[in-house]
C-alpha positions in Angstrom: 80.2 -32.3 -29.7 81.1 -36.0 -29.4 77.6 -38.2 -28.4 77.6 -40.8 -25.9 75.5 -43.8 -26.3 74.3 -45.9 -23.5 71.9 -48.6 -22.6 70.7 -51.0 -19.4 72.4 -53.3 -17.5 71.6 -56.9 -17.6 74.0 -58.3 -15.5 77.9 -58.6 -16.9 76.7 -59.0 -20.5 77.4 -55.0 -20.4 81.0 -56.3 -21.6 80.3 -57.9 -25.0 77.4 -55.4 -25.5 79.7 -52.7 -25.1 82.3 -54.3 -27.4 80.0 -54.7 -29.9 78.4 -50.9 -29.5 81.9 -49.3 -29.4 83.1 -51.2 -32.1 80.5 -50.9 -34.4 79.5 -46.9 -34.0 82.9 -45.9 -32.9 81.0 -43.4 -30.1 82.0 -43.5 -26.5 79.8 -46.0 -24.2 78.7 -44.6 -20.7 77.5 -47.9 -18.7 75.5 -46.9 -16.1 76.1 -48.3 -12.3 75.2 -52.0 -11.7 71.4 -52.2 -11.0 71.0 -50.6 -7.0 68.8 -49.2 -4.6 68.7 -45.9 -6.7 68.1 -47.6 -10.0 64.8 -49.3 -8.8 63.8 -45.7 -6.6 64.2 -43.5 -10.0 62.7 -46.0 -12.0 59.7 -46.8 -9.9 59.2 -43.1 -9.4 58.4 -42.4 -12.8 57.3 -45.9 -14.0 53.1 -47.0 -14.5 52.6 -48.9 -10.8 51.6 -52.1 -12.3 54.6 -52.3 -14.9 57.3 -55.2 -14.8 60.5 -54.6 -12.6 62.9 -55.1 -16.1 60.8 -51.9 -16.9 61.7 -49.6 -14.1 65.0 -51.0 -13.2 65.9 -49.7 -17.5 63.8 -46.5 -16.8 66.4 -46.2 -13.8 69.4 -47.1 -15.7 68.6 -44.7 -18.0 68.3 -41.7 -16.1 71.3 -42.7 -14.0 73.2 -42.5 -17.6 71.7 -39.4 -18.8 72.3 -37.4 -15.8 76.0 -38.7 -16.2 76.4 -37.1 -20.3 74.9 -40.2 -21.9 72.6 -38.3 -25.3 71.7 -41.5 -27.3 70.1 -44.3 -25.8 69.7 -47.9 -27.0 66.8 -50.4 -26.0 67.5 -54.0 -27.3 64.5 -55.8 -24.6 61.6 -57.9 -26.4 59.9 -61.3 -26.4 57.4 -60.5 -24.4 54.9 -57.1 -23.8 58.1 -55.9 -23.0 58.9 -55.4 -26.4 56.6 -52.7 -26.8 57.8 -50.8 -23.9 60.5 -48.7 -25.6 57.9 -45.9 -26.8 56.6 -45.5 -23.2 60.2 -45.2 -22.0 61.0 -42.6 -24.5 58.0 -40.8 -23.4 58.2 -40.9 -20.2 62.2 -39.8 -20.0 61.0 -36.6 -22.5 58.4 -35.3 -20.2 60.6 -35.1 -17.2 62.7 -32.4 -19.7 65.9 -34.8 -21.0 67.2 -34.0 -24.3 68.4 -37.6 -26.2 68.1 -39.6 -29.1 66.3 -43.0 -28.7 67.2 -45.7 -30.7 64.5 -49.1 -30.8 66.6 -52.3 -31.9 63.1 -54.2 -31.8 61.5 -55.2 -34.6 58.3 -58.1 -34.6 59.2 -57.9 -30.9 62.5 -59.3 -31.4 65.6 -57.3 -31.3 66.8 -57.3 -35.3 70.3 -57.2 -36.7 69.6 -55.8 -40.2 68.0 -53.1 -38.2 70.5 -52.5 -35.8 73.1 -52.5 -39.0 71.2 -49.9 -40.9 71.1 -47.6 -37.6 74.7 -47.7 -36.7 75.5 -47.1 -40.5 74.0 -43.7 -39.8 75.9 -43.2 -36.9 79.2 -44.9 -38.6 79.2 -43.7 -42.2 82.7 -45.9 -42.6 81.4 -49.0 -41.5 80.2 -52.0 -43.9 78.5 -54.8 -43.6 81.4 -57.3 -43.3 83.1 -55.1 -40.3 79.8 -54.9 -38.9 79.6 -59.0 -38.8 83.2 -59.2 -38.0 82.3 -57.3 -34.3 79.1 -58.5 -34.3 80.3 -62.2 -34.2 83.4 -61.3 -31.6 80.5 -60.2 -29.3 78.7 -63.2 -29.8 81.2 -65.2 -29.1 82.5 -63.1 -25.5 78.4 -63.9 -24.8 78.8 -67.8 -25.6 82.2 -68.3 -24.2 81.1 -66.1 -20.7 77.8 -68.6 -20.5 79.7 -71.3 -20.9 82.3 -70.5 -18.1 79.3 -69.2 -16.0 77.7 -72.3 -16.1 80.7 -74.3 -14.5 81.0 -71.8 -12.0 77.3 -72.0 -11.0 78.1 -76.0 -11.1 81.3 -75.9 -9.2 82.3 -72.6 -6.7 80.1 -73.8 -4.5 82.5 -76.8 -3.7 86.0 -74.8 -3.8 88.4 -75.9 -1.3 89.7 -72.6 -1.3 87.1 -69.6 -0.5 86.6 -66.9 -3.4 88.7 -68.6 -6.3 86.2 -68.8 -8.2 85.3 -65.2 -7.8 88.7 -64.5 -8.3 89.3 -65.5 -11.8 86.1 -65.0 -12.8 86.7 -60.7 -11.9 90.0 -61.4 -14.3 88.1 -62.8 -17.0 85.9 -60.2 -17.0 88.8 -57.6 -16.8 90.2 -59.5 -20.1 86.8 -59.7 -22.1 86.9 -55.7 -21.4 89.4 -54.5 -23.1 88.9 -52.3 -26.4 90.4 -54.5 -29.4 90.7 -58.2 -28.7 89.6 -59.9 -32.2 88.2 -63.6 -32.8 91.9 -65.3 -31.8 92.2 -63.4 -28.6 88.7 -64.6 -27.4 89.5 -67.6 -27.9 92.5 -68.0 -26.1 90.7 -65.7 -23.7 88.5 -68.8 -23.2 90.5 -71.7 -23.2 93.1 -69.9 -20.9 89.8 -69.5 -17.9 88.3 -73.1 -19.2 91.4 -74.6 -17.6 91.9 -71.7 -14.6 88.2 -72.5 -14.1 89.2 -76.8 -13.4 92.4 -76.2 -11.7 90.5 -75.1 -8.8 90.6 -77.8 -5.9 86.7 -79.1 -5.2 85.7 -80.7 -2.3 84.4 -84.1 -2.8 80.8 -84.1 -1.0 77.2 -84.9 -1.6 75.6 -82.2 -3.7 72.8 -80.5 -3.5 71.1 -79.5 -7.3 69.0 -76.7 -7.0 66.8 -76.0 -10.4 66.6 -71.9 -10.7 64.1 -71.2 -13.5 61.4 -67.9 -14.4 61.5 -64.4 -15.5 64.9 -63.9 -18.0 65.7 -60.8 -16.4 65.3 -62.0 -12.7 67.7 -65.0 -13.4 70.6 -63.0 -15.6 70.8 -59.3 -13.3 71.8 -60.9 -10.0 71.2 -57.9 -7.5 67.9 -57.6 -9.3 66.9 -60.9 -7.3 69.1 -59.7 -4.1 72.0 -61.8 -5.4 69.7 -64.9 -4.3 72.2 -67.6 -6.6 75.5 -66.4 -5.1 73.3 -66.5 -1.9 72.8 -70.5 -2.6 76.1 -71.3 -3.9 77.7 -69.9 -0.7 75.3 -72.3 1.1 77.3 -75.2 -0.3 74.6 -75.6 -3.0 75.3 -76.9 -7.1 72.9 -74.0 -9.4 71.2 -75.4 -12.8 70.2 -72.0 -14.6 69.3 -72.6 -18.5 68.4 -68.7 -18.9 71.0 -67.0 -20.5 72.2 -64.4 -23.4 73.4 -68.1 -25.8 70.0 -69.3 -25.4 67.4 -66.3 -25.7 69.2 -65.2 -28.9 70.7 -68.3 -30.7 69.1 -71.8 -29.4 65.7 -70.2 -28.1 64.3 -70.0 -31.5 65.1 -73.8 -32.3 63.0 -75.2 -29.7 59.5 -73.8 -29.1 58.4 -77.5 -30.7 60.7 -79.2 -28.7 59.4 -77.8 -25.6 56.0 -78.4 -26.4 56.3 -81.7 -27.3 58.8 -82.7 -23.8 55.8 -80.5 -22.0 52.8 -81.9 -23.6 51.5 -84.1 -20.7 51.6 -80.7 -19.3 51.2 -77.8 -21.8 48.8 -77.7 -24.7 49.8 -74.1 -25.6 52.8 -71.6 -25.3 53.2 -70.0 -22.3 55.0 -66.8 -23.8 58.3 -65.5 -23.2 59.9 -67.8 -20.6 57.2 -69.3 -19.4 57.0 -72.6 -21.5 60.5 -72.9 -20.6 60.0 -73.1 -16.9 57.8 -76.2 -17.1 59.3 -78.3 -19.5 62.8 -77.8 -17.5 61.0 -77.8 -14.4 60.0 -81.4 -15.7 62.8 -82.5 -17.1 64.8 -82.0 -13.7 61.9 -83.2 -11.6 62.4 -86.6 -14.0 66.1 -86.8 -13.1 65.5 -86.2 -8.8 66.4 -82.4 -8.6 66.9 -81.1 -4.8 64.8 -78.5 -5.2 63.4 -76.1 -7.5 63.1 -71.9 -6.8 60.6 -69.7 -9.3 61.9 -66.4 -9.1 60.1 -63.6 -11.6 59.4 -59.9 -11.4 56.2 -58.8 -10.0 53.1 -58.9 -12.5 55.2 -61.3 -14.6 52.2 -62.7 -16.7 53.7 -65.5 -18.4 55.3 -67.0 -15.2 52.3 -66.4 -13.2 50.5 -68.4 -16.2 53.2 -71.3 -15.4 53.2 -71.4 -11.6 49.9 -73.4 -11.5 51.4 -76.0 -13.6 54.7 -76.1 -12.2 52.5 -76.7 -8.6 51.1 -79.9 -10.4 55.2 -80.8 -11.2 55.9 -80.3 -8.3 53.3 -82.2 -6.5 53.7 -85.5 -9.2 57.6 -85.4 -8.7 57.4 -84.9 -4.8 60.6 -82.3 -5.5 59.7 -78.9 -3.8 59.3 -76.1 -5.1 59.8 -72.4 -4.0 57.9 -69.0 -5.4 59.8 -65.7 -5.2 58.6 -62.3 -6.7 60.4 -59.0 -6.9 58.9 -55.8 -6.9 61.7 -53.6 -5.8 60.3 -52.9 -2.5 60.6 -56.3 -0.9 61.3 -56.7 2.6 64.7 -58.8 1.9 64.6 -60.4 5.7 61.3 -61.7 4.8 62.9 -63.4 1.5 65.9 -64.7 3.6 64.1 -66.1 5.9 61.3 -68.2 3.2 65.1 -69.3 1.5 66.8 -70.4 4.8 63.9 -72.6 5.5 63.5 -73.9 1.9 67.3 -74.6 1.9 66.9 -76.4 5.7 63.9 -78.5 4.0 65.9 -79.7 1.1 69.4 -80.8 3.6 67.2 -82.4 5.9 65.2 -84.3 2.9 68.5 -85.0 1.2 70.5 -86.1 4.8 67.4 -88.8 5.5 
C-alpha cells in the first residue's frame, strides 16, 4: 500500500513544502484544509490547556489529515519550546488509537537538512545527495521568490485603483508555484513574469499609512490564525511592514542575533528567544523612522513576546508611535478584536489627518 505523508499548514508556504516533500520522497502529499474553526476545536480538544495556539492548530492539522488517509507525518517547527513539542504530539495522536509513522525534522531545536536527507533516503532508496539539493534549493527559492512578491503586495494592494488585482494574480502565482515539475529556470521566470504583473497594477497616489506588524512567527505567517487581521488592514487603505517570514527564519535569521542586539542595546541586554528580540529592535527601528502605528499580535502564553511587550511599552512611550497588543487563543470573541482594531485604526487617521 502506497503511504501518504503529510504535515501542517503555515499559511501558503504548503506550496514549496510540498514541492520539496513530493520531490524528494516521491510519496503522495495530502495537505490538510487551510487552518479553520475545526482545526483549532480538534486541536484544543486534545491539546494541554496552557500550550501555544501553533501547537493545537498542528495537533488539528494533523488529525484532519489522518482521518483523510495521511500514515506518515512530518513536524519541521522549532526555535523555541516549540521545538520539543513533536514527542507530545506523537503521543498524544497514538493514544486517541491513530496508526502513523512520525517523522521529527528537529534537531538542536532547529529543523536540520542532513537529517531530513538521511530520512527521506529511507523513504527514497534512489535518491542522492545532489538530487536531494537540486529540489531542496528549487523550494528554497519558490519560498524567497513568494516573500519577496508578498512583501510588495503587503506594501502596495492596499492602494490598487482597481479592487482585488492584487488578489488576483497573486491566486495565479500560487496556481503556477503548484505545479509538479517546474525546475530552477521555470521559477525564475515564474518570478520575474509576477515581479512585473505585481507593478503593472495602477496605484492610487495618497498619503499612506505604515503600520509595523511584528510578534509570534506563526501568528504573523498563517493569516486566518490571526482572523486574517493584515488583509483586514490592507483593505482599510493601510501600507503593512511584516519582516517575519519563511527567507528570514531559515536563511538571514541566523546572521543577525548580534546585529539585533547591538541595534537593541539601549533596550535589550539579553535575547529575548525565538522572535522576541526581533520585535524590539524592529519595533525601534520603525519607531526611529515615524511608523503610523505598531500592532503585537502573538498566540496566547507566547513567553518570549510576553517577555518583549514590557519593552516594546517603553518604545512606544519614547517614540510617541502607538502601539496595539493582540492575543490569540482560539476562542476569541472576534467582535471584541474588531472593534480594539477599528479604534486603533481611527486613532492612527485622526493622528496622521492633524
Amino acid at each position: 500500500m502506497n503511504k501518504i505523508i503529510s504535515f501542517p499548514h503555515l499559511g501558503k508556504y504548503y506550496i514549496p513544502i510540498k514541492y520539496i516533500v513530493e520531490n524528494i520522497t516521491k510519496y503522495k502529499v495530502l495537505i490538510p484544509p487551510e487552518n479553520n474553526k475545526e482545526t483549532i476545536e480538534l486541536g484544543s480538544r486534545y491539546s494541554p490547556e496552557d500550550i501555544c495556539m501553533p501547537f493545537k492548530y498542528n495537533l488539528g492539522n494533523y488529525i484532519q489529515a489522518l482521518n483523510s488517509g495521511a500514515d506518515i507525518l512530518i513536524q519541521g517547527g522549532g526555535g523555541c519550546r516549540y521545538g520539543y513539542f513533536a514527542e507530545l504530539q506523537e503521543g498524544i495522536l497514538k493514544s486517541l488509537g491513530y496508526k502513523f509513522d512520525f517523522i521529527n525534522l528537529i534537531k538542536n531545536n532547529h529543523i536540520s537538512v542532513i537529517k531530513m536527507y538521511k530520512i527521506s533516503k529511507k523513504l527514497n532508496k534512489k535518491l542522492n545527495i545532489f538530487l536531494y539539493a537540486y529540489y531542496l534549493i528549487q523550494g528554497i527559492l519558490i519560498i524567497i521568490f513568494m516573500d519577496k512578491l508578498d512583501d510588495y503586495l503587503r506594501k502596495n494592494m492596499g492602494y490598487e485603483k482597481e479592487k482585488n488585482s492584487f488578489k488576483i494574480k497573486e491566486e495565479k502565482m500560487h496556481q503556477e508555484f503548484s505545479k509538479e515539475k517546474l525546475g530552477i529556470i521555470k521559477i525564475i521566470k515564474i518570478y520575474k513574469k509576477y515581479y512585473k504583473e505585481y507593478r503593472s497594477i495602477e496605484l492610487e497616489e495618497k498619503t499612506r499609512i505604515k503600520i509595523l506588524l511584528i510578534g509570534e512567527l506563526y501568528s504573523l505567517m498563517d493569516l486566518n490564525s490571526s482572523n486574517n487581521l493584515e488583509r483586514s488592514l490592507i483593505q482599510e487603505g493601510i501600507e503593512i511592514i511584516r519582516y517575519t517570514n519563511l527567507t528570514y527564519l531559515l536563511i538571514k535569521k541566523r546572521f543577525m542575533k548580534k546585529m539585533l542586539l547591538f541595534k537593541g542595546r539601549k533596550y535589550l541586554k539579553y535575547a529575548l528567544g525565538a522572535d522576541g528580540t526581533e520585535s524590539v529592535v524592529h519595533a525601534l527601528e520603525h519607531a526611529k523612522k515615524g511608523v503610523d502605528g505598531i500592532i503585537h499580535i502573538k498566540s496566547f502564553s507566547c513567553v518570549p513576546e510576553i517577555n518583549a511587550m514590557p519593552v516594546l511599552n517603553q518604545i512606544s512611550e519614547d517614540y510617541n508611535v502607538p502601539i496595539l497588543y493582540l492575543s490569540f487563543d482560539g476562542e476569541n470573541n472576534i467582535s471584541n478584536i474588531d472593534t480594539k482594531i477599528e479604534a486603533f485604526n481611527d486613532m492612527i487617521f485622526n493622528k496622521k489627518n492633524k
